[in-house]
SENU-854608 format. One line per field, with one value per residue (C-alpha): residue number from 0; residue in one letter; x, y, z. Coordinates in steps of 0.25 Angstrom, whole numbers, plus 5000, padded with zeros to 4 digits. Example, Ala and Ser with C-alpha at 12.3 -4.5 7.8 and 13.67 -1.06 7.14 Angstrom:
SENU-854608
pos <- c(0:1)
code <- c(A:S)
xx <- c(5049:5055)
yy <- c(4982:4996)
zz <- c(5031:5029)
***
This chain:
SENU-854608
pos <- c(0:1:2:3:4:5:6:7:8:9:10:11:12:13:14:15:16:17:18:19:20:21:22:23:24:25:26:27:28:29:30:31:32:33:34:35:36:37:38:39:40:41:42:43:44:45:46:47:48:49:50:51:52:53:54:55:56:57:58:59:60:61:62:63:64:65:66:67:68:69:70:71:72:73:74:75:76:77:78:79:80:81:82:83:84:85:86:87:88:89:90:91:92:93:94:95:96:97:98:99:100:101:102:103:104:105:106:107:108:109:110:111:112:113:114:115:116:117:118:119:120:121:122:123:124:125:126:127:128:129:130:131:132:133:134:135:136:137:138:139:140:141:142:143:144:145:146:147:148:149:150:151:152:153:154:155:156:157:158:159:160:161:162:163:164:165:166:167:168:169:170:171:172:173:174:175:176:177:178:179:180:181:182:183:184:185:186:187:188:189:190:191:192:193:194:195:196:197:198:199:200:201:202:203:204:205:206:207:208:209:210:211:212:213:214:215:216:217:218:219:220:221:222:223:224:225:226:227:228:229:230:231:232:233:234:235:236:237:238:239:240:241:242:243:244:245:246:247:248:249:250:251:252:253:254:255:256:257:258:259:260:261:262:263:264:265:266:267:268:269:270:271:272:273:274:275:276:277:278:279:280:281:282:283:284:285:286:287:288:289:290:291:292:293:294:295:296:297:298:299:300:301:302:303:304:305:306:307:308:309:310:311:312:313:314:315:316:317:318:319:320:321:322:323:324:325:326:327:328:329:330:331:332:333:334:335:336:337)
code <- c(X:X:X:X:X:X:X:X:X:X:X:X:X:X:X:X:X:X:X:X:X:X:X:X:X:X:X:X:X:X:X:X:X:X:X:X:X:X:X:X:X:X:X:X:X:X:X:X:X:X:X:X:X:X:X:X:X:X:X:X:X:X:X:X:X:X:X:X:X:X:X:X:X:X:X:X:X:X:X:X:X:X:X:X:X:X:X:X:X:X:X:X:X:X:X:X:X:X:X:X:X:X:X:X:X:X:X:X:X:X:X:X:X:X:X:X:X:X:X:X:X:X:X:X:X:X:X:X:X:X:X:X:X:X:X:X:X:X:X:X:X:X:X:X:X:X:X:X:X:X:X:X:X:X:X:X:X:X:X:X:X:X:X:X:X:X:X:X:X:X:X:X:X:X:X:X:X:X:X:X:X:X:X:X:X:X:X:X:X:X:X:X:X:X:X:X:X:X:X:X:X:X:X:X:X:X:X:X:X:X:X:X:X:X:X:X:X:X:X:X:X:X:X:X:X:X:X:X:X:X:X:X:X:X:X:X:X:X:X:X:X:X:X:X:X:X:X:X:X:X:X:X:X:X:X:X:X:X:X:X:X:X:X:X:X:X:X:X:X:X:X:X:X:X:X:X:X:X:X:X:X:X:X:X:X:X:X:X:X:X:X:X:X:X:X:X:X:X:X:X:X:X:X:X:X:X:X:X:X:X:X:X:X:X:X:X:X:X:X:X:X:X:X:X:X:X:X:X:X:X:X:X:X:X:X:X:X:X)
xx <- c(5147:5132:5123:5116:5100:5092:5078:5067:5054:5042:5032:5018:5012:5018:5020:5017:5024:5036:5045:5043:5049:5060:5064:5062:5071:5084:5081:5086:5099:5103:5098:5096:5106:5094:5082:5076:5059:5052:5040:5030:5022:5016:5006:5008:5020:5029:5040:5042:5041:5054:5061:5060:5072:5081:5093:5089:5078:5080:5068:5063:5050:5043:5028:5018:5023:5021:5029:5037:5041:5044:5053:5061:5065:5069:5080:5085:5092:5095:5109:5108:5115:5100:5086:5075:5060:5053:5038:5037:5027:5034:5045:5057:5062:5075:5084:5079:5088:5100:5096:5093:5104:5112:5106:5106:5122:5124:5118:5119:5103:5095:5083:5082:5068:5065:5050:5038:5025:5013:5011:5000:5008:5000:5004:5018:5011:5014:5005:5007:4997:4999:5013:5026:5031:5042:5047:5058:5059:5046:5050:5062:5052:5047:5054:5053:5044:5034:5031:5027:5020:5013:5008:5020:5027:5035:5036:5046:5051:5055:5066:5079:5085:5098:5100:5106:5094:5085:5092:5093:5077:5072:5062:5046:5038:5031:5017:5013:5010:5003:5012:5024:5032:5027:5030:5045:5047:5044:5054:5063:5061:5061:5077:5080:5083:5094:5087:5090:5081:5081:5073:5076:5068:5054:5048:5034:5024:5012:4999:4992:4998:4991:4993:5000:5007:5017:5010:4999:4988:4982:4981:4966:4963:4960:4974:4981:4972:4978:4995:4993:4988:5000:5009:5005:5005:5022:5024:5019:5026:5040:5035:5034:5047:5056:5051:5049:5044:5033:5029:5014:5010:5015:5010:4997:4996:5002:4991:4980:4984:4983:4968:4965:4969:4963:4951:4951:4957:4943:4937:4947:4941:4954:4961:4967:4964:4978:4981:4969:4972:4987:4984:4972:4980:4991:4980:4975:4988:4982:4968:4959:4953:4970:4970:4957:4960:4976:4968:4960:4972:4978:4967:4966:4982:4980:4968:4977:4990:4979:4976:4988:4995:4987:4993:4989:5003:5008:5021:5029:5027:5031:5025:5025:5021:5032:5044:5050:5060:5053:5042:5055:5058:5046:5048:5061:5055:5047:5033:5024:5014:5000)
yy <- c(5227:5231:5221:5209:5211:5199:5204:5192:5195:5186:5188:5181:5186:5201:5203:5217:5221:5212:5217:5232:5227:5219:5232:5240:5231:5233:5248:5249:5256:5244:5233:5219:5208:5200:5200:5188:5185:5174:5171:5163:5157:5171:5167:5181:5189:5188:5178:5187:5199:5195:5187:5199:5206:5194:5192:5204:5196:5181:5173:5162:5155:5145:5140:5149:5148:5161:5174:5166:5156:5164:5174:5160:5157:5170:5171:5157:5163:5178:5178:5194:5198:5205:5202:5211:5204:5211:5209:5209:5221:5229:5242:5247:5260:5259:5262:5251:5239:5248:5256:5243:5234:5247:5244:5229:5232:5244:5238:5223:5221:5210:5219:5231:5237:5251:5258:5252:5256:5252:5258:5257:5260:5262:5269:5272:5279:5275:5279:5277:5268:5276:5278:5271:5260:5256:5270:5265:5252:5248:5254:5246:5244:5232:5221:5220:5205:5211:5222:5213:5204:5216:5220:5226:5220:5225:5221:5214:5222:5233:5223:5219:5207:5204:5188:5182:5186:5179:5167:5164:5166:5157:5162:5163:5155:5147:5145:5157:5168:5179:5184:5176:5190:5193:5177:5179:5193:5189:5179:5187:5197:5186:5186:5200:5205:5217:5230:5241:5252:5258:5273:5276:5266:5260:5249:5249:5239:5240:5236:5238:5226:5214:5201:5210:5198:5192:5179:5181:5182:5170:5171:5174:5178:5166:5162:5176:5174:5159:5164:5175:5166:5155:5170:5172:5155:5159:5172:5164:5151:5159:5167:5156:5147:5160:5162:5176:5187:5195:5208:5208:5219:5212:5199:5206:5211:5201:5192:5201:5201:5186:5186:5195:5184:5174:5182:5181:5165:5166:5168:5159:5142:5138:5142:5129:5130:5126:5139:5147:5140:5143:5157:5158:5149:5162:5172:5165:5167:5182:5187:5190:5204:5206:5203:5210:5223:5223:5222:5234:5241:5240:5245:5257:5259:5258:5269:5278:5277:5279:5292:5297:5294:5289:5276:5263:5257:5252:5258:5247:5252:5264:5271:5285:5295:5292:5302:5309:5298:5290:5296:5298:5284:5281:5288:5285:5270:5280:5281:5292:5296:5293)
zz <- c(4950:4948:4955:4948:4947:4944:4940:4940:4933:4935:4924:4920:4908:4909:4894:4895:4907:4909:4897:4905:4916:4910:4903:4917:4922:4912:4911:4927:4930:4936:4925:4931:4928:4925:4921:4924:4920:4924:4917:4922:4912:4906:4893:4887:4880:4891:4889:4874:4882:4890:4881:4870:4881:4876:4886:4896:4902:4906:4904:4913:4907:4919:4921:4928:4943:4949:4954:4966:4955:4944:4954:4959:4946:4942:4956:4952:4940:4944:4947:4949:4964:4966:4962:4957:4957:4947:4943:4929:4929:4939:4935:4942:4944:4935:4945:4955:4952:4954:4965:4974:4970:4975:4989:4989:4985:4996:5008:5005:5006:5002:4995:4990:4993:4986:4984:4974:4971:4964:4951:4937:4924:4912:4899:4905:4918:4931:4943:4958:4963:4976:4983:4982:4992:4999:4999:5010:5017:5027:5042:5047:5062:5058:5049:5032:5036:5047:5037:5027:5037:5040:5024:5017:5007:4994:4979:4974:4962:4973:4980:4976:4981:4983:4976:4989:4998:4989:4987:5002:5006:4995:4983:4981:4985:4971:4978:4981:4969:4976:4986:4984:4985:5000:5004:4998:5004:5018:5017:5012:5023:5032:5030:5033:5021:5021:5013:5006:5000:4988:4990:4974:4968:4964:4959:4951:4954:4944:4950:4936:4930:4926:4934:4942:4953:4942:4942:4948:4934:4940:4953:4958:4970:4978:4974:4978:4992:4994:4991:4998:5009:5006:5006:5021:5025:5021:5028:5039:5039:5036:5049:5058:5051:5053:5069:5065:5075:5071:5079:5083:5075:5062:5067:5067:5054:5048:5054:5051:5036:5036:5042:5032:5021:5028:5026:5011:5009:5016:5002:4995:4995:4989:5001:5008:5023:5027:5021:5028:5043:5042:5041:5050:5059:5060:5061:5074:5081:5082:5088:5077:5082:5083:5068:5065:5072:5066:5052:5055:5060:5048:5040:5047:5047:5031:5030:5040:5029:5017:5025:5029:5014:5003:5004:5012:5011:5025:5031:5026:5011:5013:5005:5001:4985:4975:4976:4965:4962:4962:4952:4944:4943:4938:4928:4926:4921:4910:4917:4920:4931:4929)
***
């Protein structure tokens, strides 16, 4: 029997993009079971855009509460075996449902990574923004959670999850908009996900698109400075509630980052200062020069990989030029190169 694929779309105000996707989604070799879209008080076309595809989209109308929200409602009515979180402006090569559910079905994994990139689509023309990432899984000498402690992360629509998995380490967080996907991922790599990889897929993430965070029209920046803040207070508290055991280095970087921040909340009057002295409270536990000279260290690491390569991505992307394939799959969906 074929797997069961939930796919949960969050879309605010998306009239113009989000019937593309839905159609992306059923034109897959391995069409979704569902096709569930969550819309989150949009005040354009949208909810017309969605219900014009009749009983191959389920429809959930709600107040405008955010991503994390919008994605919780959504998983408390898939009943699909796997569950594909799709932005509701991202595209999916068409073989990419099929070719992960495959991997979560051979290898009994809990997600399914395969390789992303960044892309600007006009006039049905797509061009690279630089390379592809995630051309493989990050190096295996350091865990999945201290390489995003340490600045990697993935999107989303590139995953599939196994129901099970999901249901057992809770949902979004609702209070945070801007980085709720890296506050939930932690956690969920907190569990020691099994993984499998998908080398033949490829998901496309535009970064050309209006309001381009699903949710996130109204967010200004002071308010994207403050969750990401909130973001960072939760990897922390997790850390310390879990006992986990950070190597140096990662402790380092990961403190260093959180300087950085405290830097900007700096410039932010809104800002509580319970929330500033919890973080300036963990970047005490290391010496500041430490800090300072860990930061500069990494800058230089960047400007050494923009040499060698072209690109700035750290190791845990990566990244490499599109191959053939998956030029071909791009294609494939009915673009052309820019």
């Amino acid at each position: 029997m074929e797997a069961r694929i939930s796919a949960i779309i969050p879309n605010y105000n998306r009239a113009d993009l989000v019937g593309e996707t839905i159609e992306n989604l059923l034109r897959q070799s391995l069409p979704p079971y569902e096709v569930i879209v969550v819309d989150d008080g949009s005040v354009d076309d949208s909810v017309k855009i969605i219900r014009s595809f009749g009983a191959r989209a389920t429809l959930l109308e709600q107040s405008n509460q955010g991503p994390g929200a919008a994605r919780n409602a959504g998983l408390a009515i898939a009943t699909g075996d796997y569950i594909q979180f799709q932005d509701s402006d991202d595209l999916l090569s068409l073989n990419k449902l099929e070719a992960q559910a495959k991997q979560l079905d051979e290898t009994g994994a809990d997600i399914a990574f395969g390789p992303w990139a960044h892309v600007f689509i006009q006039n049905n023309q797509v061009k690279l923004e630089s390379c592809v990432l995630q051309q493989s899984l990050p190096p295996t000498r350091i865990e999945l959670s201290a390489w995003l402690l340490r600045g990697w992360s993935t999107v989303f629509q590139s995953l599939l999850f196994r129901r099970t998995f999901l249901a057992s380490t809770g949902g979004y967080r609702t209070d945070i908009r801007y980085g709720e996907d890296m506050e939930f991922f932690f956690r969920l790599l907190l569990c020691s996900p099994r993984t499998a990889f998908a080398t033949d897929t490829l998901t496309l993430y535009r970064v050309d698109a209006p309001n381009k965070l699903s949710h996130d029209a109204g967010l200004n920046k002071s308010r994207r400075e403050m969750d990401w803040a909130k973001c960072l207070c939760c990897m922390i508290e997790e850390i310390r509630a879990r006992g986990l055991k950070i190597d140096g280095m990662t402790r380092r970087i990961f403190l260093s980052g959180i300087r950085k921040h405290l830097s900007y909340l700096k410039n932010v009057p809104e800002t509580s200062n319970g929330l500033i002295q919890f973080l300036a409270e963990e970047t005490r536990k290391s010496h500041e020069a430490g800090l300072v000279s860990t930061e500069l260290w990494l800058r230089v690491l960047e400007r050494v990989r923009l040499f060698r390569s072209g690109y700035r991505w750290m190791p845990g992307y990566q990244a490499t030029p599109a191959t053939l394939h998956q030029i071909q799959l791009i294609q494939e969906l009915g673009f052309k190169f820019a």
